[in-house]
C-alpha positions in Angstrom: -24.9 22.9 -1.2 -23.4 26.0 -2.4 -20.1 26.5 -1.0 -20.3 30.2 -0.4 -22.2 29.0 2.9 -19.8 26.7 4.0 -17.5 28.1 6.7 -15.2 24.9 7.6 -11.8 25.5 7.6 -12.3 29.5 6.9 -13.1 30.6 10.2 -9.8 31.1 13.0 -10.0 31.5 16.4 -9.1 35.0 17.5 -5.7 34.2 18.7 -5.2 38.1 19.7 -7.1 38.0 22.7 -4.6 37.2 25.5 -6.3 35.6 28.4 -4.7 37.4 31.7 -4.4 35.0 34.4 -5.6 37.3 37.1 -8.8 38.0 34.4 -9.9 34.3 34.2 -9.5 33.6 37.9 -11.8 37.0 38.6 -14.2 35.4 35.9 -14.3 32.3 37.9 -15.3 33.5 41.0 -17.9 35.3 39.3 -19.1 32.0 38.0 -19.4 30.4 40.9 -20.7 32.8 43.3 -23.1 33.6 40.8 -24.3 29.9 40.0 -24.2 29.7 44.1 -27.0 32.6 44.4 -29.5 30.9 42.3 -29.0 27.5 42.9 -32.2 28.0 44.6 -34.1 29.5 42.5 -32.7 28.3 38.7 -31.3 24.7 39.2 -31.0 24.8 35.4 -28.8 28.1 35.2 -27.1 26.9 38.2 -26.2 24.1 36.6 -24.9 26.0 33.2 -23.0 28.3 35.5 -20.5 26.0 37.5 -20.0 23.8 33.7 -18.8 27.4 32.8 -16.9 27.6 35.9 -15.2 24.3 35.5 -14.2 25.1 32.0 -12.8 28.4 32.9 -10.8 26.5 36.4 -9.2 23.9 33.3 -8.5 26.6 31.2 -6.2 28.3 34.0 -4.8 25.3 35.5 -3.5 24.4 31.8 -2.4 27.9 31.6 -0.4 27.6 35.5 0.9 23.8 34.2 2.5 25.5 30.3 3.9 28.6 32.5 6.1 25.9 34.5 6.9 24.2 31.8 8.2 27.1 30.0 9.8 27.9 33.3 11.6 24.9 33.7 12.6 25.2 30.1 14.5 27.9 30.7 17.5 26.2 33.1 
């Protein structure tokens, strides 16, 4: 294996992109009334579309919970 290939441990997440609150709670209900509209006709994409949605909803409820905690570090 040549190690010019191997990316483990090189690669950062892009910790520059600040997620907006209001932007990930718009992208939610995106996800979901989109996954809504073709349950019908795309069970599959349906399907992909409200696991997006529930990963987005954790994302801003750990974001609401470390906002009060940083809140109630403040007193």
């Amino acid at each position: 294996m040549n190690p010019h290939f191997c990316k483990v441990g090189k690669s950062r997440p892009y910790l520059n992109k600040i997620f907006n609150l209001k932007d990930l709670e718009d992208r939610y209900s995106r996800f979901i009334e989109e996954a809504y509209n073709v349950e019908q006709t795309d069970i599959s994409l349906s399907d992909i579309l409200f696991h997006e949605a529930n990963k987005l909803k954790q994302r801003i409820l750990n974001l609401k919970r470390s906002k009060l905690k940083d809140f109630d570090a403040m007193f």
